[in-house]
C-alpha positions as CSV (number, residue, x, y, z in Angstrom):
1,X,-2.3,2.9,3.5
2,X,-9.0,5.1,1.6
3,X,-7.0,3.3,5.1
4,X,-3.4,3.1,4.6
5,X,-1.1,4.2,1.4
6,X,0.2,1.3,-0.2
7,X,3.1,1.0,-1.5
8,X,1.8,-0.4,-5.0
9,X,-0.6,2.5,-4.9
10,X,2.6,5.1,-4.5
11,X,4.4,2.9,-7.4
12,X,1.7,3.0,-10.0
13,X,0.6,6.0,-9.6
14,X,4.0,7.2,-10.4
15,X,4.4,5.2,-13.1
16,X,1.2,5.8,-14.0
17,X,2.1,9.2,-13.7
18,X,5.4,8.9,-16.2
19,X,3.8,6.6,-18.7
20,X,0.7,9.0,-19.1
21,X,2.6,11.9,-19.9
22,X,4.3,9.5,-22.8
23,X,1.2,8.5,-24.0
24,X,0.2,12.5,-23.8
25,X,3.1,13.5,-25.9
26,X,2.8,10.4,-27.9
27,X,-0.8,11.4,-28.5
28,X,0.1,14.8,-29.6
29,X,3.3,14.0,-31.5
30,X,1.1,11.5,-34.2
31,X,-1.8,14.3,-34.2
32,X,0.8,17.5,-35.2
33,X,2.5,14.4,-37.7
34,X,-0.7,13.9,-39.1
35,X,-1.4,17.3,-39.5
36,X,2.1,17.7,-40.5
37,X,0.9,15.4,-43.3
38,X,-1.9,16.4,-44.7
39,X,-0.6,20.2,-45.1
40,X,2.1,17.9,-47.4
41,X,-0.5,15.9,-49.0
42,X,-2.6,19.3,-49.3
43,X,0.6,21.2,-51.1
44,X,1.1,18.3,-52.9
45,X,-2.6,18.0,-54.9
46,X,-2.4,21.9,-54.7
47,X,0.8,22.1,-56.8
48,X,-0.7,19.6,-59.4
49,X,-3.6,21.9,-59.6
50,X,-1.0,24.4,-60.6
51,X,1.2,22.7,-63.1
52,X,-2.8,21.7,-64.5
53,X,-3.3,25.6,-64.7
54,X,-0.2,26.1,-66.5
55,X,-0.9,22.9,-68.4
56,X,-4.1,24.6,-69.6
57,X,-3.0,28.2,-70.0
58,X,-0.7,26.7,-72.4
59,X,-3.4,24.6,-74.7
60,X,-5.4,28.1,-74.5
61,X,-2.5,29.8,-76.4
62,X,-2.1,27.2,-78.9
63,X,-6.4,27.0,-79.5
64,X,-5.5,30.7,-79.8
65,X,-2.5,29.9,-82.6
66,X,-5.0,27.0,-84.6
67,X,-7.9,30.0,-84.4
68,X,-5.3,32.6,-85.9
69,X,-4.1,29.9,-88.9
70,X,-7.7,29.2,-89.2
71,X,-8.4,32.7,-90.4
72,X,-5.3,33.0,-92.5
73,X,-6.0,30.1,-94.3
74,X,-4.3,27.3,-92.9
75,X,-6.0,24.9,-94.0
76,X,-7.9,22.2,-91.8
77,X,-5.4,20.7,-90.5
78,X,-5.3,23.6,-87.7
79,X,-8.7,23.1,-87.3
80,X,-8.1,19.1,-85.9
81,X,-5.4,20.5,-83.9
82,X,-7.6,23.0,-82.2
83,X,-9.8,20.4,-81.2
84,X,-6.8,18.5,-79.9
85,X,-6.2,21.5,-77.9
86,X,-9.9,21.6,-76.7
87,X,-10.0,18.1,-75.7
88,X,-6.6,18.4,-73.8
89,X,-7.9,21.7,-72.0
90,X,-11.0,19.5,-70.9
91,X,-8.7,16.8,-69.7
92,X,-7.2,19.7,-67.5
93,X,-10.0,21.1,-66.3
94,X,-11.3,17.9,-65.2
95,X,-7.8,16.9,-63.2
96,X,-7.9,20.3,-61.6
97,X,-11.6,19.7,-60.5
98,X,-10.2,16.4,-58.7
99,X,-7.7,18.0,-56.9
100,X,-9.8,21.4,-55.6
101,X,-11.7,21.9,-53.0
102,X,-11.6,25.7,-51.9
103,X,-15.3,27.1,-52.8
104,X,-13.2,30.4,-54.3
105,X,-10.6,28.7,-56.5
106,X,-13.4,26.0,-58.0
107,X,-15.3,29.3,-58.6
108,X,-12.6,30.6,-60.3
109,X,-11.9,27.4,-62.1
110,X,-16.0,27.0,-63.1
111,X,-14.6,30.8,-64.9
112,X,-12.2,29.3,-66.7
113,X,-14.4,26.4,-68.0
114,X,-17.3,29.4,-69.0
115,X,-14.7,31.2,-70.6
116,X,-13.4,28.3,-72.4
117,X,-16.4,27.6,-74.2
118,X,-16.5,30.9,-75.0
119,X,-13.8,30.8,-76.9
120,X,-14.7,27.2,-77.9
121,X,-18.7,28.5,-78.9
122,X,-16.7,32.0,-80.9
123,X,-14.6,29.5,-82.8
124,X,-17.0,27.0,-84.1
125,X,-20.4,29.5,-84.5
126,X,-18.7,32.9,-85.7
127,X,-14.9,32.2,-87.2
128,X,-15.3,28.7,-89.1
129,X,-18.8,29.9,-90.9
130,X,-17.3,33.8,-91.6
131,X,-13.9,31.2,-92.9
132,X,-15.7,28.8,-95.3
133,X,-17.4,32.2,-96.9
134,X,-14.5,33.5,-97.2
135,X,-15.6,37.1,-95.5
136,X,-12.5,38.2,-95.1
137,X,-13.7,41.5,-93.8
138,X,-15.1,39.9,-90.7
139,X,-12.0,38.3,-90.1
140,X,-9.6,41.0,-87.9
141,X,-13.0,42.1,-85.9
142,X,-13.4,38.4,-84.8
143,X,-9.7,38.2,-84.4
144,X,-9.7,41.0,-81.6
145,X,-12.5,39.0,-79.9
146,X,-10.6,35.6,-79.8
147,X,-7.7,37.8,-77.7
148,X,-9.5,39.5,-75.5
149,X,-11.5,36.0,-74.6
150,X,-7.8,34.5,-74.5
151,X,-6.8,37.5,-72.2
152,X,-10.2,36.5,-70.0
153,X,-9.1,32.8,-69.7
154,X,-5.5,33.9,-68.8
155,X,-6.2,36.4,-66.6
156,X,-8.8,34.1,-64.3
157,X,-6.1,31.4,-65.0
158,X,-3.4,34.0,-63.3
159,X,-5.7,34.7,-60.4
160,X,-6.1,31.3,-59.7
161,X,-2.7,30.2,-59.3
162,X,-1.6,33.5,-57.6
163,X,-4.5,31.7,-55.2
164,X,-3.0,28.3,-55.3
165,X,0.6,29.8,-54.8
166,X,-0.5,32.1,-51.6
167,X,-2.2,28.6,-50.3
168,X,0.6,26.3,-50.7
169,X,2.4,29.6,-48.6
170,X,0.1,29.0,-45.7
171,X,-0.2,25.6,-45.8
172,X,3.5,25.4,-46.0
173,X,4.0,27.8,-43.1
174,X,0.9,25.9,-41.2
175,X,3.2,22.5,-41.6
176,X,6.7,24.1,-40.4
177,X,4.9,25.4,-37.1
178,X,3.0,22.1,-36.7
179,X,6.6,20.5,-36.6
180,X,8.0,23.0,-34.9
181,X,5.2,22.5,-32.2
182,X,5.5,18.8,-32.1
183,X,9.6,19.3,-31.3
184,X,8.6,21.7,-28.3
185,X,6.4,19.6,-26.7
186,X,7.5,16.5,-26.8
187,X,11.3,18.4,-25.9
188,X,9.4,19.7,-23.1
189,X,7.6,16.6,-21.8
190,X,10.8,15.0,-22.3
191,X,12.2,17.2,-19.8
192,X,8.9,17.2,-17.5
193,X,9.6,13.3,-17.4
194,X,12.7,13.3,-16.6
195,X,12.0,15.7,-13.8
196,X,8.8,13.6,-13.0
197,X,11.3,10.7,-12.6
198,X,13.6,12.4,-10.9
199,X,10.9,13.8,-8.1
200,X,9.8,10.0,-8.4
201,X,13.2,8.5,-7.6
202,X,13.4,11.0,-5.3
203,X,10.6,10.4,-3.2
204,X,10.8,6.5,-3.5
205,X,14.3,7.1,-2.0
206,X,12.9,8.9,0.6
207,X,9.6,6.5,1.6
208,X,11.0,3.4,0.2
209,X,14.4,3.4,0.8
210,X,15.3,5.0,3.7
211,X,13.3,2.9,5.7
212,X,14.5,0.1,4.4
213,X,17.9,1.1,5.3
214,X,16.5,1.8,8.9
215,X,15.1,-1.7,9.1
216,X,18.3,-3.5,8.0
217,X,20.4,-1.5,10.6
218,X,17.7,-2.0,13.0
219,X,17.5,-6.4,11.7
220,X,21.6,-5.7,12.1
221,X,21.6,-4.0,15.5
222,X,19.2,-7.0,17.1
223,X,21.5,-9.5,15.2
224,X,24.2,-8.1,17.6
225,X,21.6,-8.3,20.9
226,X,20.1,-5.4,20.8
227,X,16.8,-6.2,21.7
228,X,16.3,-2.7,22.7
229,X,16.1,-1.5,18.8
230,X,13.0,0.2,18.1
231,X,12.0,1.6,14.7
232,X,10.3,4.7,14.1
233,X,6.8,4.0,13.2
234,X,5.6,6.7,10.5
235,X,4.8,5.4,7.4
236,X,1.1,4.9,6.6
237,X,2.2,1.9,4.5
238,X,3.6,-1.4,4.7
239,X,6.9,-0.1,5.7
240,X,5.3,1.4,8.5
241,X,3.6,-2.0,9.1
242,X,6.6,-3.8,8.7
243,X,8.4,-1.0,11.3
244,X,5.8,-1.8,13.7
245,X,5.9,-5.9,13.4
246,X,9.6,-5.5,13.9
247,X,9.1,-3.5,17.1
248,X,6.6,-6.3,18.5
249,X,9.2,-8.5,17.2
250,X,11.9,-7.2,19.4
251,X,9.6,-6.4,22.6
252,X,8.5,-10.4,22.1
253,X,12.3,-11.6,21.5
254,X,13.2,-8.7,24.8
255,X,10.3,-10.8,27.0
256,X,11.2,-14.2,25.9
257,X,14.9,-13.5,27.1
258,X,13.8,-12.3,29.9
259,X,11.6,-15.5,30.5
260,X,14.1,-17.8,29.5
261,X,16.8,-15.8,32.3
262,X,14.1,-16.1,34.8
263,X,13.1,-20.0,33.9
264,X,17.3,-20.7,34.2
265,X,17.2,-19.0,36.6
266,X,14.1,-20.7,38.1
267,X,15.3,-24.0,37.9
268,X,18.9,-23.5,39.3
269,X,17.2,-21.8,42.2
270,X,15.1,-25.0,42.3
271,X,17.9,-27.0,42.3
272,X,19.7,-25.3,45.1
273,X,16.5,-25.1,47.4
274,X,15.8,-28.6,46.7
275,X,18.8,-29.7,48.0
276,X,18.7,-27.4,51.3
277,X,15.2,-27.5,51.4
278,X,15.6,-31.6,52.1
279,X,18.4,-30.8,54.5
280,X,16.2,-28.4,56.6
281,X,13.0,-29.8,56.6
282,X,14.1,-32.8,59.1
283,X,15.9,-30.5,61.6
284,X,12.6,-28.4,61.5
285,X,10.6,-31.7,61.7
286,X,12.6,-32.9,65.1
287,X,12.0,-29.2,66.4
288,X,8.3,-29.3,65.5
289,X,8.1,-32.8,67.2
290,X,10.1,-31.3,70.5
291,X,8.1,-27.8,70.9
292,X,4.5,-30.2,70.7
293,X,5.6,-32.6,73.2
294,X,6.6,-29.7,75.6
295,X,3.9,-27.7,75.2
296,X,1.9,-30.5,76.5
297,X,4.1,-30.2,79.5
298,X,4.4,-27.0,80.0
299,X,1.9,-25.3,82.2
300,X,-1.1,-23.4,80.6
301,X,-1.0,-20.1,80.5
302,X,2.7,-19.5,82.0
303,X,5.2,-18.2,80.0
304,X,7.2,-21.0,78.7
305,X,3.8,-21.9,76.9
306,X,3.8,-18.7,74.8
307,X,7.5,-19.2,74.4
308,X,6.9,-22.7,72.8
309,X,3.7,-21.6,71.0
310,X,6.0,-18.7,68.9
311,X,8.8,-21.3,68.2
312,X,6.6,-23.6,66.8
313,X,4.2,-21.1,64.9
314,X,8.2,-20.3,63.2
315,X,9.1,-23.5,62.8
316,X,5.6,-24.2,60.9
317,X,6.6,-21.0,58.7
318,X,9.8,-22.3,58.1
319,X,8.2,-25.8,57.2
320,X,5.8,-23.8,54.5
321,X,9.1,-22.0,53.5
322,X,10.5,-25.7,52.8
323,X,7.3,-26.9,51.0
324,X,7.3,-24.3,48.4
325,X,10.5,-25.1,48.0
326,X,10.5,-27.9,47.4
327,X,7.3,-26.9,45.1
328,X,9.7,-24.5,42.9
329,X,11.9,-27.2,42.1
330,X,9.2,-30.3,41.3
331,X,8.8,-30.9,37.7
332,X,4.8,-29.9,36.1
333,X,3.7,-32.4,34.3
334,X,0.0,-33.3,32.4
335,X,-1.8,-36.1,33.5
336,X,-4.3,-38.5,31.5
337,X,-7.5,-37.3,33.6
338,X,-8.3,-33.9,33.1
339,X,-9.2,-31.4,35.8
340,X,-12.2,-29.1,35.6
341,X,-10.1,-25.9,36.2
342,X,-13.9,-23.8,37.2
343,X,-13.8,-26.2,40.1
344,X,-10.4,-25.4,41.3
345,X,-10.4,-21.5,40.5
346,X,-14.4,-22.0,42.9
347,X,-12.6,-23.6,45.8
348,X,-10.1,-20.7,45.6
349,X,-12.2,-18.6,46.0
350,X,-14.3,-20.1,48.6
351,X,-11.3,-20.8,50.6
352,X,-9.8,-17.1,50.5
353,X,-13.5,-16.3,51.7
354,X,-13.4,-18.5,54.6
355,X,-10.0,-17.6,55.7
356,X,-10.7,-13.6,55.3
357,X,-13.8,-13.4,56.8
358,X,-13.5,-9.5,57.8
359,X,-11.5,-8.7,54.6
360,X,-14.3,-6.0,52.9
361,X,-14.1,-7.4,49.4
362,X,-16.6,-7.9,47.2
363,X,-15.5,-11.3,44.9
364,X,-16.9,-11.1,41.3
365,X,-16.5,-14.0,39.1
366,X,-17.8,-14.7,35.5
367,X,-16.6,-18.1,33.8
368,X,-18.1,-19.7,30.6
369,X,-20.6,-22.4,30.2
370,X,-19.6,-26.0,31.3
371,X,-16.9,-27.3,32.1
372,X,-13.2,-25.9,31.7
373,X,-11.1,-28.9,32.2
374,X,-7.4,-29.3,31.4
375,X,-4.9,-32.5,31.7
376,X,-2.6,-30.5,34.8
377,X,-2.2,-32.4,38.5
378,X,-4.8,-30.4,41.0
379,X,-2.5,-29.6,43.3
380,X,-0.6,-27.4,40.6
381,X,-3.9,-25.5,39.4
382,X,-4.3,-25.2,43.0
383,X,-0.9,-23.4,43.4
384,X,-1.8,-21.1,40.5
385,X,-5.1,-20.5,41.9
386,X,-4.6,-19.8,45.6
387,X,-1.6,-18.2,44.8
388,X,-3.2,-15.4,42.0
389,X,-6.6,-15.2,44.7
390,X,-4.5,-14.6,47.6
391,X,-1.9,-11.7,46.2
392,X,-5.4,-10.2,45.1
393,X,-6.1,-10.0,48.5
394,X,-3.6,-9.0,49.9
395,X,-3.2,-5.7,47.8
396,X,-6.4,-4.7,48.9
397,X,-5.9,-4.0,53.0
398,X,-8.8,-1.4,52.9
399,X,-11.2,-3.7,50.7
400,X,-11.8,-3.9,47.1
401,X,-13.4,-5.0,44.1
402,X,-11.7,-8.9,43.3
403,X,-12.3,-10.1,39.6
404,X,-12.2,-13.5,38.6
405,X,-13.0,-14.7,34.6
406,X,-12.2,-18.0,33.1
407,X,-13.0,-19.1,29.2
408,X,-11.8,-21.9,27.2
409,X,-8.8,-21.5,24.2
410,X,-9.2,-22.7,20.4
411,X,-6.2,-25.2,21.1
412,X,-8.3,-26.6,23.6
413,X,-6.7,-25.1,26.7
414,X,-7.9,-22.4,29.3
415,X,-7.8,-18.5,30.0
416,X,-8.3,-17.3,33.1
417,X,-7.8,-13.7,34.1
418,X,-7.5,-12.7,37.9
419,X,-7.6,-8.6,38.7
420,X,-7.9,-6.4,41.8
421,X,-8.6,-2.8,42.3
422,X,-5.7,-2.6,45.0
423,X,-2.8,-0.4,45.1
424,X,-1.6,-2.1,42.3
425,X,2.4,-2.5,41.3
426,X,4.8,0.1,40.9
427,X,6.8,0.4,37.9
428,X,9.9,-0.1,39.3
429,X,9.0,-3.3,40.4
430,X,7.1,-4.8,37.2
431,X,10.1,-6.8,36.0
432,X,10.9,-8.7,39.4
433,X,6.9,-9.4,40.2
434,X,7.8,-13.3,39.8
435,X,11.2,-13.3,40.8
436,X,11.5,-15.9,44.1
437,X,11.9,-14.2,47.5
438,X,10.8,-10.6,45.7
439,X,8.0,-9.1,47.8
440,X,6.8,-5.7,49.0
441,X,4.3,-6.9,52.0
442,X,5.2,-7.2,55.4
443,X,4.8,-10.9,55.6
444,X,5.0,-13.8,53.1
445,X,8.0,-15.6,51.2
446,X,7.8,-14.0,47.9
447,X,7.6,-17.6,46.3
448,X,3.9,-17.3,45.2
449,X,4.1,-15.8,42.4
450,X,7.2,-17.2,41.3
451,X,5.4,-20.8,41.9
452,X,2.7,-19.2,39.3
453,X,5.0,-18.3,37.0
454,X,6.6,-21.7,37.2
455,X,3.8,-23.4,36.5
456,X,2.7,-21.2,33.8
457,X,5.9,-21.6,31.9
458,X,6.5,-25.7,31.9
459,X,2.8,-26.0,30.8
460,X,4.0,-24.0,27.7
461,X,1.6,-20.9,28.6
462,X,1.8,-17.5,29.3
463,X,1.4,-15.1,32.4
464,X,0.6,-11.4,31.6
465,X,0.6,-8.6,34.3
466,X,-1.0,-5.0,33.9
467,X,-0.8,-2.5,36.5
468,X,-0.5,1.0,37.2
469,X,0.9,2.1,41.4
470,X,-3.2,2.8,42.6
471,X,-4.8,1.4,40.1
472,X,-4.9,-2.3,41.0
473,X,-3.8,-5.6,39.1
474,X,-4.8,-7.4,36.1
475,X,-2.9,-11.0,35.4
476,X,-3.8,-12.5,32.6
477,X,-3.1,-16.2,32.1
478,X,-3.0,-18.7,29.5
479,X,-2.7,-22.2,29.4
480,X,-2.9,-24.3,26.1
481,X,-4.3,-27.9,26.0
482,X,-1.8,-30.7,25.2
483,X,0.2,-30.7,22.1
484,X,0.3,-33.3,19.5
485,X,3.1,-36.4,20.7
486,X,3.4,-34.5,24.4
487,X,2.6,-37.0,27.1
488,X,2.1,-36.8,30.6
């Protein structure tokens, strides 16, 4: 839901999912940008290198105008302006030298500064001395050497921006697939996203959705009384969870229903056998009184004996009929001294014992340390008792194995669990166990176990059956301890 898949684990791991791939493309998107700009910044310093190496071919041909001047006799005012020239070339030099960094083009710029003080070193040691003495001779020999020196400093200078020019090319071409790159991915993350989301939206409809659905037509269904809604139960997460509350939640609303019919139903039945029970029971007592008196006149042994002895043995049933009854339709109440229920469940057992001498059962019973008591009349824990001990009995004809446990509640009240290894209940007959006059055996009233139920339900408690045709019993029953503000 690692135990169950959560739902917040599905959600954030597909958002965790969607925003990841962002931050991916994000990521990626500023790195190409940043590449993106340093290629600019890099074309950028490498075309002010170039405008410096135009800068200085150009103060090379005008040192190469002041030198010619020089040795026609110019005057030395061409001489300051060379050295103008010179400085500005050095200024060049120097801004190109801030702007390189390629080991080949600073090697070709170092050239350029060799050769330029080449030309600088020809000019001041071999033209201005062969000037001032006026060797005029010398002058067209050291001429040709000041161009080809000039056609040296272009020619490396020519090199080196064909250099700069191929690099901007590259670094150019390096920045347009950069971008180009950048639009691709994030174009295509874009649409993995979307289909990310999609799948996403997708599958939250499915596991999210959909069973929401199911549980508001199912929350619709019981709203019209249809306790028998029941939801699929196969989500590993809190839908499923919620799926399978809402099925105990329908199987507890079906069994309260029912318990609420069957206590209606209970106490009109009471009602009615109240009032017939009271009109019978005085006939029966008159008859009872009549069949004694003549069986003490009759003569022992004769006939009319054993006549009188079966009418009164059926008028004593029909009194017990009458007494529970008139038991089925008596309001349970608490009262202020509590009863030790171990006691009561004891003599149960002691008095099924007694009474079923030759039954072959062996009585097992396991009850917790001291005393179990609870605020109920005797006689009523009596009736539960009895009543639970002697249906465990009587499923077991060929002998058995008879289980009796009893252990105290948090709230104070009392659990007690009564279980056979019988031939247990069929299912066909599970939901009328504790209806009145329901019964299966040969003899009996069928009221026992609706007197149980009875007295289990105005206590506030709870009787539980278990049982497979075979397989015995198992009932299960719990009463609580007095509420706050109920009184007996």
């Amino acid at each position: 839901m690692m135990g169950p898949h959560k739902i917040g684990s599905r959600l954030m791991l597909g958002f965790g999912l969607v925003i990841l791939s962002f931050f991916g493309v994000a990521a990626y998107s500023y790195l190409r940008q940043q590449d993106v700009a340093g290629a600019l910044e890099e074309i950028h310093k490498v075309e002010e290198a170039g405008k410096a190496g135009l800068q200085l071919a150009n103060y090379a041909r005008e040192k190469y105008i002041h030198e010619a001047h020089v040795l026609l006799g110019g005057g030395p005012g061409h001489e300051e302006h060379y050295q103008r020239a010179e400085e500005a070339m050095e200024r060049w030099l120097c801004e190109m030298r801030s702007l390189l960094t390629d080991p080949e083009e600073m090697h070709l710029l170092e050239e350029l500064d060799a050769r330029g003080r080449d030309f600088d070193r020809h000019f001041q040691e071999e033209i201005l001395p062969v000037v001032r003495r006026g060797e005029q001779e010398s002058f067209l020999p050291l001429h040709h050497k000041t161009e080809e020196i000039l056609d040296d400093i272009l020619a490396v200078n020519e090199t080196l921006s064909s250099r700069l020019d191929a690099r901007i090319e590259n670094t150019a071409a390096f920045a347009r697939g950069a971008s180009r790159q950048a639009r691709t991915v994030t174009l295509v993350s874009v649409a993995v996203a979307t289909l990310l989301a999609l799948s996403f939206s997708w599958l939250l409809a499915g596991s999210i959705v959909a069973p929401i659905r199911k549980l508001v037509a199912g929350t619709e269904a019981v709203g019209r009384g249809a306790l028998n809604t029941e939801l699929a139960v196969s989500d590993p997460t809190e839908l499923g969870q919620l799926a399978a509350s809402f099925n105990r939640m329908t199987r507890e609303l079906r069994d309260r229903r029912e318990e609420l019919v069957r206590a209606r139903h209970l106490a009109s039945l009471g009602e009615l056998a109240a009032g017939v029970a009271h009109e019978i029971n005085n006939p029966i007592s008159v008859i009872l009184g009549y069949v004694q008196t003549l069986r003490k006149e009759a003569a022992p042994g004769g006939s009319m004996a054993d006549d009188l002895a079966t009418v009164e043995a059926e008028a004593l049933q029909c009194q017990r009929i009458v007494r529970d009854l008139l038991d089925l339709a008596r309001p349970v109440d608490r009262v202020d001294e509590p009863m030790d229920v171990r006691e009561v469940l004891e003599d149960a057992l002691e008095t099924a014992r007694r009474t079923r001498a030759g039954a072959a059962v062996k009585v097992r019973s396991s009850f917790a340390e001291g005393p179990l008591l609870l605020d109920v009349e005797r006689r009523w824990l009596k009736q539960l008792a009895v009543n639970l001990v002697n249906n465990a009995y009587e499923a077991m004809p060929e002998g058995g194995e008879l289980a009796v446990e009893a252990g105290p509640l948090p709230d104070g009240g009392v659990h007690l669990v009564v279980s056979d290894t019988g031939v247990g209940i069929p299912a066909e007959h599970m939901d009328r166990i504790f209806d009145p006059f329901f019964t299966t055996k040969g003899a009996g009233t069928g009221l026992g176990l609706a007197i149980c139920y009875r007295v289990v339900t105005a206590l506030g408690g709870r009787i539980d059956v278990a049982s497979r045709q075979g397989e015995g019993a198992r009932f299960a029953v719990s009463l609580p301890g007095r509420r706050p503000g109920e009184t007996s």
